[in-house]
C-alpha positions in Angstrom: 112.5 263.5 39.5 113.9 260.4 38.2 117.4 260.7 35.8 117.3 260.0 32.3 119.1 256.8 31.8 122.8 257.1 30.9 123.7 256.7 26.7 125.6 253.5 27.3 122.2 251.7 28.2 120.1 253.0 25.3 120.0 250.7 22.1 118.0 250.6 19.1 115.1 248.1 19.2 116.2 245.0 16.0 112.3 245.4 14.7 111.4 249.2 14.7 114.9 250.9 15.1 112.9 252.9 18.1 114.8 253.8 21.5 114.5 251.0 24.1 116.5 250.2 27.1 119.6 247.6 26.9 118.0 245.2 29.6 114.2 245.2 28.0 112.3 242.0 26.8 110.1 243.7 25.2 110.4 247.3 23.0 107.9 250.2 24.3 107.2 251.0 20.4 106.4 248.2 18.6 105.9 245.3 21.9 108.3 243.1 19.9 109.9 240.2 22.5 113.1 238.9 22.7 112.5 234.7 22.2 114.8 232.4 23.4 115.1 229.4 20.9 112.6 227.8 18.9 108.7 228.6 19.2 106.2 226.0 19.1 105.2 226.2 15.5 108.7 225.7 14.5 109.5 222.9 16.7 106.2 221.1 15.5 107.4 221.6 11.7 110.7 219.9 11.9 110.1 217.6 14.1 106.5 216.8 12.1 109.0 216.8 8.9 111.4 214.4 10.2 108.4 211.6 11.4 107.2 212.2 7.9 110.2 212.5 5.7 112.5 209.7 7.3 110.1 206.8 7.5 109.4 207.8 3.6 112.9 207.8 2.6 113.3 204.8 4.4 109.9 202.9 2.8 112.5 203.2 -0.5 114.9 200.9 0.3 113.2 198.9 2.8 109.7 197.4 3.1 107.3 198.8 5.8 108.5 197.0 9.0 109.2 197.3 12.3 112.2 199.6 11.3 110.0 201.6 9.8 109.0 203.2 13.7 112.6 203.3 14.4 113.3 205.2 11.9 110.3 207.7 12.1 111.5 208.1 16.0 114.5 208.4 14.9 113.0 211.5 12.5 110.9 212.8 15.5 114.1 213.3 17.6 116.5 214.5 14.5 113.7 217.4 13.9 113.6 218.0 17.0 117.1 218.5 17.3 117.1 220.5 14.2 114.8 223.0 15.7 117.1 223.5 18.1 120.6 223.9 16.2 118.6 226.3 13.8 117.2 228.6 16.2 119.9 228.9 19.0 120.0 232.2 20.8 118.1 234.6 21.3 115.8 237.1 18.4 113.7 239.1 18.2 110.2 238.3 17.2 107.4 240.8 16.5 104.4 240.9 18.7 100.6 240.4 17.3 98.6 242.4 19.3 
């Protein structure tokens, strides 16, 4: 008959509150997962928002020219970056079954 686990290794799932174990990647109860940085949707926005929003900040004070790619790259990798920075770590994100 296996032991119940000891106290120390028994934490409260973030999501549900239910019982789960400390080393779990996912909770029994509510199959929440613990995500490791950015998802795809959210590294698709920024970096989607910086191609759009820097070349158009840019088209202000400069005509459309070749800078105008440079700086949309430049946008691409800042958002990118962004996504990053902003979503460091690890959470935990609920599961859609």
């Amino acid at each position: 008959m296996p032991r119940p686990p000891a106290q120390e290794t028994i934490v409260l799932c973030p999501v549900c509150h239910g019982k789960m174990q400390r080393t779990d990647e996912e909770c029994p109860s509510c199959h929440a997962e613990r995500h490791f940085g950015p998802t795809r949707r959210e590294t698709l926005i920024s970096a989607l928002t910086g191609v759009v929003g820097a070349p158009a900040l840019s088209l202000l004070i400069i005509s459309p020219s070749f800078w105008t790619a440079i700086v949309a790259a430049a946008g691409l990798a800042g958002g990118f970056f962004v996504a990053h920075s902003r979503h460091a770590g690890d959470r935990w994100l609920r599961n859609p079954r």
